[in-house]
ROMAR-218195 format. One record per residue (C-alpha): residue in three letters; x negated, y, z negated. Coordinates in steps of 0.2 Angstrom, whole numbers, plus 5000, padded with zeros to 4 digits. Layout:
! residues N
> ALA | X | Y | Z .
...
//
This chain:
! residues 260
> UNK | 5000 | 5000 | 5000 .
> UNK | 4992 | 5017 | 5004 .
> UNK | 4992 | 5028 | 4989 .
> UNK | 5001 | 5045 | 4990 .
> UNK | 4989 | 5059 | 4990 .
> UNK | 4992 | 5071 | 4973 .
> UNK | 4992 | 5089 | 4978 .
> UNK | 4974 | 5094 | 4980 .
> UNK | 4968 | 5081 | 4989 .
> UNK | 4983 | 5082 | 5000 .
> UNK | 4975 | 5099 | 5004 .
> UNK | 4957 | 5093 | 5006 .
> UNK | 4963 | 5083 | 5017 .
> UNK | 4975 | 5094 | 5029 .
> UNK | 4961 | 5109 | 5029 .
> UNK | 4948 | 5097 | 5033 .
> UNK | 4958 | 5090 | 5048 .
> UNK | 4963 | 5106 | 5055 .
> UNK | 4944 | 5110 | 5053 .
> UNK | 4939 | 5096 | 5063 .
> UNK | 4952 | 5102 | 5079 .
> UNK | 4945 | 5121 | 5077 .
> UNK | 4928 | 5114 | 5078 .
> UNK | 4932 | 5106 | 5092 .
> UNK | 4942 | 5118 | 5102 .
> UNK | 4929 | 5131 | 5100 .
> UNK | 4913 | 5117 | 5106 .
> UNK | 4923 | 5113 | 5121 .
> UNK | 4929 | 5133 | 5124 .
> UNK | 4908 | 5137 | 5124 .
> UNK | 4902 | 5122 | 5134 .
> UNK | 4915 | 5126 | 5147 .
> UNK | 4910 | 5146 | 5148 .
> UNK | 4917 | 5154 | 5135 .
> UNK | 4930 | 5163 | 5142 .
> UNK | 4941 | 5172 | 5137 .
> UNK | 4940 | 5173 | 5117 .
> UNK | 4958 | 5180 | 5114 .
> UNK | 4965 | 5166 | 5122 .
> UNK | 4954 | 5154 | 5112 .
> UNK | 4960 | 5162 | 5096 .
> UNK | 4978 | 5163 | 5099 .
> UNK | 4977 | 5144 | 5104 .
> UNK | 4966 | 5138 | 5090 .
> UNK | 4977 | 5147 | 5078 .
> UNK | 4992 | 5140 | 5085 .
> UNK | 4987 | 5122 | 5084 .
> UNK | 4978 | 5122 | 5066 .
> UNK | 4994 | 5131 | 5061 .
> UNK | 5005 | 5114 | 5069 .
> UNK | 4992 | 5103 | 5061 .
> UNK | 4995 | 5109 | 5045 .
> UNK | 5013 | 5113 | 5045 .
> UNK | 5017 | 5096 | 5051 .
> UNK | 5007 | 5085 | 5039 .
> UNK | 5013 | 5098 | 5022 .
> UNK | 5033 | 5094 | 5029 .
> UNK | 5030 | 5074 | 5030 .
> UNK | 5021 | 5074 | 5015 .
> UNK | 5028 | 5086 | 5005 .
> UNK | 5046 | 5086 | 5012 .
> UNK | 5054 | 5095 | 4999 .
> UNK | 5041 | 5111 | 5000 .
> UNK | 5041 | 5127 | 5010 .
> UNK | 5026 | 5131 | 5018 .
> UNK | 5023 | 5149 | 5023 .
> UNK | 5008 | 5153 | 5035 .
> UNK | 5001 | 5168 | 5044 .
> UNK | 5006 | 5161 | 5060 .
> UNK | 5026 | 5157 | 5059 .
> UNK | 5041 | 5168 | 5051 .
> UNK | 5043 | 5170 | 5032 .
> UNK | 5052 | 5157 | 5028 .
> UNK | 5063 | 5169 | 5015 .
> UNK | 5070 | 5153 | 5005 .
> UNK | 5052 | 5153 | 4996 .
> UNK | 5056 | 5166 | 4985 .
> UNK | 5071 | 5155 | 4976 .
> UNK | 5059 | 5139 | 4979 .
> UNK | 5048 | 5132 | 4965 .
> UNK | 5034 | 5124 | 4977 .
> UNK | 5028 | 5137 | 4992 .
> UNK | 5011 | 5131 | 5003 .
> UNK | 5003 | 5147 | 5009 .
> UNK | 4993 | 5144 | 5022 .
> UNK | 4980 | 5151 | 5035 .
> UNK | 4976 | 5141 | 5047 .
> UNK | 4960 | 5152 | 5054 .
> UNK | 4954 | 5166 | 5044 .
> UNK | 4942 | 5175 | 5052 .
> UNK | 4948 | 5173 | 5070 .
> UNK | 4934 | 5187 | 5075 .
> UNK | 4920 | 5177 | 5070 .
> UNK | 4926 | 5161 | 5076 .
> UNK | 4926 | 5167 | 5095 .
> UNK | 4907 | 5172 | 5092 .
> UNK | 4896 | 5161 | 5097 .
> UNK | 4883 | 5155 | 5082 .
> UNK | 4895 | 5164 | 5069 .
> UNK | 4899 | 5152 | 5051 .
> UNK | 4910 | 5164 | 5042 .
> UNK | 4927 | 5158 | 5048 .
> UNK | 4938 | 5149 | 5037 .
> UNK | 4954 | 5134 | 5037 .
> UNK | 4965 | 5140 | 5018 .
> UNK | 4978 | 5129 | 5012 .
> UNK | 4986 | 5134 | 4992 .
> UNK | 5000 | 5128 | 4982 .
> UNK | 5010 | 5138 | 4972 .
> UNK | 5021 | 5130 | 4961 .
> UNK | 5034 | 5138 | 4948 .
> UNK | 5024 | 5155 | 4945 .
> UNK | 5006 | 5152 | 4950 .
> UNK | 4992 | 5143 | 4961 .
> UNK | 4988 | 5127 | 4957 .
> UNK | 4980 | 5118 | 4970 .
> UNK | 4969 | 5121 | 4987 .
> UNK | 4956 | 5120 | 4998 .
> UNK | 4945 | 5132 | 5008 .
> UNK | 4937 | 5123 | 5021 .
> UNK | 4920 | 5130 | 5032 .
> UNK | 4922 | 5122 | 5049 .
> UNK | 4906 | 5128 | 5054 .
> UNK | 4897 | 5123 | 5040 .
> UNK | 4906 | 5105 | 5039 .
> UNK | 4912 | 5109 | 5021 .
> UNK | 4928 | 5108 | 5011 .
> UNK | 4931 | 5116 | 4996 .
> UNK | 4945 | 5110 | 4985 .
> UNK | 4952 | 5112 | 4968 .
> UNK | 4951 | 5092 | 4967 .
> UNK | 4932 | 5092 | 4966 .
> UNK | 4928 | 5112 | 4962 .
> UNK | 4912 | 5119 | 4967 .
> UNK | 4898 | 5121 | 4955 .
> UNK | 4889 | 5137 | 4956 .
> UNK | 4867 | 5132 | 4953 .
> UNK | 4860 | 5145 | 4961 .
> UNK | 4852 | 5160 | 4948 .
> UNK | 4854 | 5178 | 4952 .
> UNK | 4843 | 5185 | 4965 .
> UNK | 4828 | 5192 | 4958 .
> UNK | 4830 | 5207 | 4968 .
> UNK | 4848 | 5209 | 4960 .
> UNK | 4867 | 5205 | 4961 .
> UNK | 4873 | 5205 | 4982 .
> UNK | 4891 | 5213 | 4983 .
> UNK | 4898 | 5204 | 4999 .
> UNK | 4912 | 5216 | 5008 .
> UNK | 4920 | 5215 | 5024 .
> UNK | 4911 | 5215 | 5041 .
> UNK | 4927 | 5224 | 5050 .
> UNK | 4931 | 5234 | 5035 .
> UNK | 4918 | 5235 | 5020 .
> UNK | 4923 | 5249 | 5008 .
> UNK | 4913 | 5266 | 5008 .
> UNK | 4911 | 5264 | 4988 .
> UNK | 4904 | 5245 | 4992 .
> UNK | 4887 | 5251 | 4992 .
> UNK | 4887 | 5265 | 4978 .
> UNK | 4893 | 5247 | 4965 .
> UNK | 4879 | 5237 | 4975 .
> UNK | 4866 | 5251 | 4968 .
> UNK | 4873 | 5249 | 4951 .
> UNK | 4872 | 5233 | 4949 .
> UNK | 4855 | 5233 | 4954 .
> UNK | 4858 | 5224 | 4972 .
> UNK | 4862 | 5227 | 4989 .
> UNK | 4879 | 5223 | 5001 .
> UNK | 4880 | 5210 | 5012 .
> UNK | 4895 | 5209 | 5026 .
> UNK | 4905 | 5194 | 5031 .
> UNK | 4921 | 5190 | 5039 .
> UNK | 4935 | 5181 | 5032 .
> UNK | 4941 | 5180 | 5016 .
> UNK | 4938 | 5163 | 5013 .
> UNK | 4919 | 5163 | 5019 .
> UNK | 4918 | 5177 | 5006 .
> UNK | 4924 | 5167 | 4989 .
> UNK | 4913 | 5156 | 4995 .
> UNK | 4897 | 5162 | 4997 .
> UNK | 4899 | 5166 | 4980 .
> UNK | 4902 | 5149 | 4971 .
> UNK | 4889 | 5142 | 4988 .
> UNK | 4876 | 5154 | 4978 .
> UNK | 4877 | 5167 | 4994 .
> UNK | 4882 | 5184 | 4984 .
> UNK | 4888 | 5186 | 4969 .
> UNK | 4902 | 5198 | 4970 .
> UNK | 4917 | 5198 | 4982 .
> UNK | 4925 | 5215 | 4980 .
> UNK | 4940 | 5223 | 4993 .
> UNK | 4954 | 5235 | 4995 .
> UNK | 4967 | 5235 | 5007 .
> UNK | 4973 | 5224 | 5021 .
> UNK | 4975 | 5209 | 5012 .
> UNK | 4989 | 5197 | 5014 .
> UNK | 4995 | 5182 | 5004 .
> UNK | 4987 | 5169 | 5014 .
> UNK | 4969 | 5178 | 5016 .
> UNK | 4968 | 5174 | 4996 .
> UNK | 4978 | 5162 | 4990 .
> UNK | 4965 | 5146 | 4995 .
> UNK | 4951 | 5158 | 4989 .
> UNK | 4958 | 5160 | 4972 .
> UNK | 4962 | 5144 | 4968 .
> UNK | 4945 | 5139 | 4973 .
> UNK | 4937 | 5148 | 4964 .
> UNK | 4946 | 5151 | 4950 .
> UNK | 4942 | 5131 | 4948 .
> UNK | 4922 | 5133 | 4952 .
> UNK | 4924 | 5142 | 4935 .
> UNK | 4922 | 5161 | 4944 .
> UNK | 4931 | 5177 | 4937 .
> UNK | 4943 | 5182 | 4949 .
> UNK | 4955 | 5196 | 4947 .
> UNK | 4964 | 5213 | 4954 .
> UNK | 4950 | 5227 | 4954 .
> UNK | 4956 | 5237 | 4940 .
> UNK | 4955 | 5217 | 4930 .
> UNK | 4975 | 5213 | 4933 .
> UNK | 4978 | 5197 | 4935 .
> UNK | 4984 | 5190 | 4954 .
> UNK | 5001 | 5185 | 4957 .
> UNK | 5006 | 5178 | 4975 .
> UNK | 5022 | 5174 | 4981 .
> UNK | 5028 | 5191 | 4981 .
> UNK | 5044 | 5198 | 4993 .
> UNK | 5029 | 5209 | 5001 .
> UNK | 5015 | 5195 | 5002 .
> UNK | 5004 | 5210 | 5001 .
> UNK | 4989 | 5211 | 4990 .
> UNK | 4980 | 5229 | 4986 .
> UNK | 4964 | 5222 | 4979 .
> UNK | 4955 | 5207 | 4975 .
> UNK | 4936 | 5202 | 4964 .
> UNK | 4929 | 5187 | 4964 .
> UNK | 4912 | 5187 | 4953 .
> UNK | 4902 | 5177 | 4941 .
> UNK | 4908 | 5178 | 4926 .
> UNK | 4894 | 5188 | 4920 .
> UNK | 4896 | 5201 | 4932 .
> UNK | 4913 | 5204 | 4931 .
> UNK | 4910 | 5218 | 4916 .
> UNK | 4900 | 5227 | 4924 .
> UNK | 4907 | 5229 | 4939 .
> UNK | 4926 | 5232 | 4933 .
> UNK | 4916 | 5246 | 4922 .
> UNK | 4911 | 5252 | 4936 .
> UNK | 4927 | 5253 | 4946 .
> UNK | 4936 | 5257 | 4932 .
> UNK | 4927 | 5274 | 4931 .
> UNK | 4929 | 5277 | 4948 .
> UNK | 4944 | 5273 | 4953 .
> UNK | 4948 | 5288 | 4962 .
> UNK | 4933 | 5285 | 4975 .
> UNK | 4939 | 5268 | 4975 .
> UNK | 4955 | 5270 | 4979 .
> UNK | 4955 | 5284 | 4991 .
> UNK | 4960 | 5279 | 5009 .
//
């Protein structure tokens, strides 16, 4: 008899599988040319999005499962279990040739918060998942704390906090890739405002709220997702250690931080 999967694994498992066909798509879309990279976004999206969606109904049946690339399913709001997924975060970089920092996220929530989920790295043949959390080794650089922002839109304060810390910024794309360079030991702060959305953080979060990381709203609120706007403000993912220092720091200026 083939064992039911429990919730985390069951999202190992789907984030790893839609991994496996954006991998593919994208190797086939380079050897043939690279063409045009719109249309291998829209397509890759569109099929992680089928990949996940179909294998979260038959498995879950009695869940709603609310991605990026399909409707809000409004009924989530009254339901106790909501999958929030995103099937490609980070569809820039993953029409770059060579680029890693693009992302597969698949969360639960369940009866007020995230419990389980998985961010996988297609490009770096890893999944992260609340099943097995990530363990942070690596120390501190010795030049300092890194502050990893947003390649498309890294906030204008990034590098003053950086400075204060002692460090220096580094820019990626994708949420996810960006949690996870700091429980992979690649930064050690993940700060941003603005133009996030419910499925860009809900994986992240979870992961690495599991990998045993401070993670928060800037001003230190906590997160809360499954909102009737599945907008989020602001999001920090830090070491523990970190996480007084910086939210000092943005505490005390707030008004540069929060100026648009």
């Amino acid at each position: 008899m083939t064992s039911v999967p429990d919730d985390a694994e069951l999202a190992r498992l789907v984030a790893g599988d839609a991994a496996a066909v954006l991998v593919t798509m994208r190797e086939e879309w380079a050897s043939s040319g690279a063409g045009d990279p719109k249309a291998l976004r829209d397509r890759a999206d569109a099929a992680a999005h089928r990949l996940i969606t179909d294998r979260l109904v038959a498995a879950r049946p009695g869940d709603v499962v609310f991605s990026e690339e399909a409707p809000d399913p409004r009924r989530r709001l009254a339901a106790s279990r909501v999958w929030i997924v995103d099937p490609l975060d980070g569809t820039r970089e993953y029409a770059e040739p060579g680029r890693t920092d693009w992302a597969v996220h698949v969360a639960l929530w369940a009866d007020g918060d995230l419990v389980a989920g998985a961010v996988a790295l297609p490009a770096l043949g890893e999944v992260h998942a609340t099943d097995a959390p990530p363990s942070r080794t690596a120390p501190v650089p010795a030049d300092g704390p890194r502050v990893v922002v947003s390649r498309s839109r890294p906030p204008a304060w990034s590098g003053a906090l950086a400075a204060q810390l002692g460090g220096g910024v580094v820019e990626m794309g994708s949420a996810g890739a960006k949690a996870a360079a700091v429980w992979r030991g690649e930064a050690e702060v993940y700060a941003h405002i603005g133009g996030l959305h419910e499925w860009d953080a809900a994986a992240p979060v979870v992961v690495a709220r599991a990998a045993g990381l401070h993670v928060s709203r800037l001003d230190g609120a906590p997160l809360r997702f499954n909102h009737d706007e599945p907008y989020l403000e602001d999001l920090l993912v830090c070491l523990p250690e970190l996480a007084g220092p910086v939210l000092d720091w943005v505490r005390s200026h707030w008004t540069e931080v929060t100026a648009r």
